[in-house]
C-alpha positions as CSV (number, residue, x, y, z in Angstrom):
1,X,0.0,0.0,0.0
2,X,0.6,3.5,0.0
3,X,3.5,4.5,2.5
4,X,1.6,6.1,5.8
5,X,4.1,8.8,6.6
6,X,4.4,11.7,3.9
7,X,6.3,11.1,1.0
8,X,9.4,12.7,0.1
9,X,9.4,16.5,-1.2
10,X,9.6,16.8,-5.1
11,X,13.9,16.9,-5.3
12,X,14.4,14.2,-3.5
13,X,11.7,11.9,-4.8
14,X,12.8,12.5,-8.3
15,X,16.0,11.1,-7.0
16,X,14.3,8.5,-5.2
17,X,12.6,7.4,-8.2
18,X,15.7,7.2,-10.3
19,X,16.6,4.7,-7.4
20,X,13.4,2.7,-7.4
21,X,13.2,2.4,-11.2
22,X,17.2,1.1,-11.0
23,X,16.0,-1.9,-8.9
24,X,12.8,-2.5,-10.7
25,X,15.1,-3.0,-13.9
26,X,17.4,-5.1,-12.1
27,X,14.7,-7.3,-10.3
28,X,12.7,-7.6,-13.5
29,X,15.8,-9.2,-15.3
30,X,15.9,-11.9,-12.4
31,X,12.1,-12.1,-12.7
32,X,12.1,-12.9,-16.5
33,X,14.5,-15.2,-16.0
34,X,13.0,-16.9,-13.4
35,X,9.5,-17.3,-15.2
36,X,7.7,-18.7,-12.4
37,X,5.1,-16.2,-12.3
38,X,3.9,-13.1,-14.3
39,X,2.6,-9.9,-12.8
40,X,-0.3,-7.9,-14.4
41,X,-0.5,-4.2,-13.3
42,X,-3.5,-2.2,-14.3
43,X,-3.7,1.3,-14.6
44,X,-7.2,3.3,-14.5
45,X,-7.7,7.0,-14.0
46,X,-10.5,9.7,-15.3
47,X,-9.3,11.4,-18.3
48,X,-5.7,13.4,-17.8
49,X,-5.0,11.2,-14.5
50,X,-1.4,10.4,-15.9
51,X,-1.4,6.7,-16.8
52,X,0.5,7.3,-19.9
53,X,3.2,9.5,-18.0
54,X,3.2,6.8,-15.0
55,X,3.8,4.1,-17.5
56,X,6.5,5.7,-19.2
57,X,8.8,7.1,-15.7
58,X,8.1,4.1,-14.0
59,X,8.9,1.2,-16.6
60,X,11.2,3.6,-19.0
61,X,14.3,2.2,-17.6
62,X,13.3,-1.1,-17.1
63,X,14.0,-3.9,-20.2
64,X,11.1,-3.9,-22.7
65,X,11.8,-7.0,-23.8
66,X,10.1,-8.2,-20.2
67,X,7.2,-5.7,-20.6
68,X,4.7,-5.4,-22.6
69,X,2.3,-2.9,-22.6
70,X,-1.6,-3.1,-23.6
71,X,-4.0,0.3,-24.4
72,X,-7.6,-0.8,-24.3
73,X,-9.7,1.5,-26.2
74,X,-13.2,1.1,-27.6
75,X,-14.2,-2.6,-28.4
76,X,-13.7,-3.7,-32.3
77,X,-16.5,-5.2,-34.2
78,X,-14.2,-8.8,-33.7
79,X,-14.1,-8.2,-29.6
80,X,-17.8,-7.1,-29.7
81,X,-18.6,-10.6,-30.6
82,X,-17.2,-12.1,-28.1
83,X,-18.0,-11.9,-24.3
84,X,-16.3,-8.5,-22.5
85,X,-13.6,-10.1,-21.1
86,X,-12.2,-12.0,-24.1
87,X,-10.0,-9.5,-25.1
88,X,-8.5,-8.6,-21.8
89,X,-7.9,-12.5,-21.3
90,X,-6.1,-12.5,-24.5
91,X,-3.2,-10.1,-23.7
92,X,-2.6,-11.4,-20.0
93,X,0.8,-12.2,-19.3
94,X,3.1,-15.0,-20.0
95,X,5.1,-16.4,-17.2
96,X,8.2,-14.1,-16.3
97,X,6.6,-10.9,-18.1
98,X,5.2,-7.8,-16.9
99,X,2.0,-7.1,-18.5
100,X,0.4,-3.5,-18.0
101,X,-2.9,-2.4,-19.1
102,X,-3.4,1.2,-19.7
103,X,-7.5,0.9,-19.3
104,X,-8.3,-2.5,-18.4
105,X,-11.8,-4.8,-17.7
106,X,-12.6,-2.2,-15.0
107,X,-14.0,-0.1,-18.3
108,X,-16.9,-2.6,-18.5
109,X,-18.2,-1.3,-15.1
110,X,-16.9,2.1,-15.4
111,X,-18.1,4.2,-18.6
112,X,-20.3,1.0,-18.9
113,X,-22.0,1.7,-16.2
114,X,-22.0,5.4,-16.4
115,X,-22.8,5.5,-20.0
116,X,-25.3,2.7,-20.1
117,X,-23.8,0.0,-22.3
118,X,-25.1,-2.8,-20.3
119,X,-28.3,-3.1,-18.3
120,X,-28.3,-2.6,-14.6
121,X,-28.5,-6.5,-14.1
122,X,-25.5,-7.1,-16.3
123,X,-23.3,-4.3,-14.9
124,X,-23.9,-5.9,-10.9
125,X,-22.8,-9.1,-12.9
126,X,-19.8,-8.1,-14.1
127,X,-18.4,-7.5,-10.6
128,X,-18.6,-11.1,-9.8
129,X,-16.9,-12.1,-13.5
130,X,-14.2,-9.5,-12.6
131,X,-13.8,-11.5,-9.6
132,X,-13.8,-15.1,-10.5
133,X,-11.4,-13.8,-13.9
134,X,-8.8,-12.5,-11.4
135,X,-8.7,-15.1,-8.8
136,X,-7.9,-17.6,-12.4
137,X,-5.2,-15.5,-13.2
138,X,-3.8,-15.7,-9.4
139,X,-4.2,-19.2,-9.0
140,X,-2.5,-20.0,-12.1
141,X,0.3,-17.7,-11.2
142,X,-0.2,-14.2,-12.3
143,X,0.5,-11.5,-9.4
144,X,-1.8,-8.6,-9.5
145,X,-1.7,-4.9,-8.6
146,X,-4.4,-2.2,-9.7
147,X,-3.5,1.5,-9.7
148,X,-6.3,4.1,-9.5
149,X,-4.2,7.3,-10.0
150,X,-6.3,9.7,-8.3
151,X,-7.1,13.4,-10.0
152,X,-9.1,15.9,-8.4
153,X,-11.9,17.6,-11.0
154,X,-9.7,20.9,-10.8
155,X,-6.6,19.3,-11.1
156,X,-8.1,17.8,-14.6
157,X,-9.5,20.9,-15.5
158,X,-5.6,22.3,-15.7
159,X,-4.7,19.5,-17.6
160,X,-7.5,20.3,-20.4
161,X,-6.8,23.3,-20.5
162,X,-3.0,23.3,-20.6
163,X,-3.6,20.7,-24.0
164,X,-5.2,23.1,-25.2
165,X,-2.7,25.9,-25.2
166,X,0.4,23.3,-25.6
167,X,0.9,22.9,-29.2
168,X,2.9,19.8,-28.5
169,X,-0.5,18.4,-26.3
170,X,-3.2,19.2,-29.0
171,X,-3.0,16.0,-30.2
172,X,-3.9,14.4,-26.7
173,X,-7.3,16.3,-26.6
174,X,-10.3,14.7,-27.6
175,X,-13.9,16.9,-27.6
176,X,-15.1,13.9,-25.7
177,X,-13.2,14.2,-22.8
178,X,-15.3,17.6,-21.8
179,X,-18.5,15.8,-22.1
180,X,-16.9,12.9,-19.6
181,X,-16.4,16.0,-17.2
182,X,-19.9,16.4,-16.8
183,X,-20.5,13.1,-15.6
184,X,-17.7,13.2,-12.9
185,X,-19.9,12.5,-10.0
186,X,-21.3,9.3,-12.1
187,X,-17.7,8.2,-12.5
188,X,-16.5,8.9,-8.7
189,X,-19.9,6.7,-7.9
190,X,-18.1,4.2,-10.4
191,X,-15.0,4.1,-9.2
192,X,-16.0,3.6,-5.5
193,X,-17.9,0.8,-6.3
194,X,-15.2,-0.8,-8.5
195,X,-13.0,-0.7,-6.2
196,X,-15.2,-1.8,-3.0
197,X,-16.6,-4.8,-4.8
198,X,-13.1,-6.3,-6.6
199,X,-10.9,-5.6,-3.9
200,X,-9.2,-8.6,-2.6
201,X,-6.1,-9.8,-1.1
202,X,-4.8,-11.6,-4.3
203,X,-5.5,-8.3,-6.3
204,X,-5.8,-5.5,-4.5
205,X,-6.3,-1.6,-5.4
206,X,-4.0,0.9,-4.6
207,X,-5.3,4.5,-4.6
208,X,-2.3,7.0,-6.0
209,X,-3.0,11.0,-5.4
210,X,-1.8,11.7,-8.5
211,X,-2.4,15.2,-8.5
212,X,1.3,16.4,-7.9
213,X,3.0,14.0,-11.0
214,X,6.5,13.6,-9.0
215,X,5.0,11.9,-6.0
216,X,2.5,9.7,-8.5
217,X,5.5,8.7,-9.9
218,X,7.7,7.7,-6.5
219,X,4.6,6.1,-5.0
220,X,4.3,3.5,-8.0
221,X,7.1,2.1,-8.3
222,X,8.0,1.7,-4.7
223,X,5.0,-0.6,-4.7
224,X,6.1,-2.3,-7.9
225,X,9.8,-2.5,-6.3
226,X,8.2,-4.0,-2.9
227,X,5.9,-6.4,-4.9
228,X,8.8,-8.1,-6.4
229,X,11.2,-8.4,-4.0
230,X,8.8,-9.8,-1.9
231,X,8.6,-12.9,-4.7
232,X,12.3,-12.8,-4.7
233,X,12.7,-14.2,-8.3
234,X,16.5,-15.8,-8.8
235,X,18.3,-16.3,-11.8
236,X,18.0,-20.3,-12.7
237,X,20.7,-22.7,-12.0
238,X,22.5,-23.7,-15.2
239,X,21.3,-26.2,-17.3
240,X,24.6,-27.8,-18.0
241,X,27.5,-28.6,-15.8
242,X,29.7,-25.5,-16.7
243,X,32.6,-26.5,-14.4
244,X,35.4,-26.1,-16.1
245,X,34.2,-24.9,-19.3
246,X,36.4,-22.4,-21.8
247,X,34.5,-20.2,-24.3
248,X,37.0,-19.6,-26.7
């Protein structure tokens, strides 16, 4: 979880990061190699909450050839034919990878429920499904950790309008994302439910502030860097018998 004191001021967790993301990259080389497990982080946010920014800081410095990285946007006409969570199912990932989802199943009961995509019965539903679809992944070996980065409204309002007069941010704003603002009690409502109702030990939420983007950043990866050393991954034994072995 979140660390209970206060975090560190904006210098020194900048530093502190750069620390954090230096023994993320060297626990996820022993982690790949280890390939007893995989570990699924999911990022969700409203609109400007800094998932793309989060993503990039935190596993920048770590190999991409252990990570992969998966956007969810609006279901094709292929994943509409198929039940919600076949998609999300599809890009879970492999033993000894890091898979992160940048929007994840959580949008089924999030602008699904908000924006009425599925009935009542079949959003209260999906809770459950979320549920049982996690605990598969954990008993078959994925570790799980869900990041809600945390934005107030006027935090996001600075954000919208700083895309707007950043030339090199036009291309992030989207018309839509003003007419999500309105329904920002809707999606707090949402999100507390989410969160209450797929909660559990084996994949638990972790509520970021993410209004200051240094301390978004710091608080991140020290879970990621916790999570893993807790599994303590090690580098396999040899295969062979190198004793005494020359390359020449």
């Amino acid at each position: 979880m979140p660390p209970k004191k206060p975090g560190p001021a904006k210098d020194e967790a900048r530093k502190w990061l750069e620390t954090e993301t230096a023994l993320l990259d060297a626990l996820q080389q022993r982690f790949y190699a280890d390939g007893g497990k995989a570990l699924l982080v999911v990022f969700q946010a409203m609109d400007t909450g800094g998932k793309d920014g989060v993503i990039r800081r935190v596993f920048g410095p770590v190999n991409p050839q252990g990570v992969r990285v998966m956007s969810f946007k609006a279901p094709a006409k292929r994943e509409l034919a198929q039940d919600y969570l076949w998609r999300v199912h599809a890009e879970a990932p492999a033993k000894g990878m890091i898979g992160v989802f940048n929007r994840s199943h959580y949008e089924d009961v999030l602008i699904g429920r908000v924006r009425r995509l599925a009935s009542k019965a079949d959003i209260e539903k999906r809770y459950g499904h979320i549920n049982d679809f996690e605990r598969l992944l954990a008993d078959t070996g994925t570790v799980i950790l869900k990041f809600f980065l945390h934005i107030s409204k006027d935090e996001q309002l600075s954000r919208l309008r700083e895309r707007l007069d950043n030339p090199a941010k036009r291309w992030k704003f989207e018309p839509a994302d003003l007419e999500e603002r309105k329904l920002w009690d809707e999606y707090m409502e949402a999100y507390g439910l989410a969160l209450e109702r797929c909660n559990a030990p084996h994949a638990p939420w972790h509520v970021i502030p993410a209004d200051r983007k240094w301390y978004r950043d710091w608080a991140v990866a020290r879970i990621l860097r916790e999570t893993l050393e807790a599994l303590n991954p090690r580098f396999p034994e040899p295969k062979v018998d190198l004793e005494g072995m020359k390359a020449i």
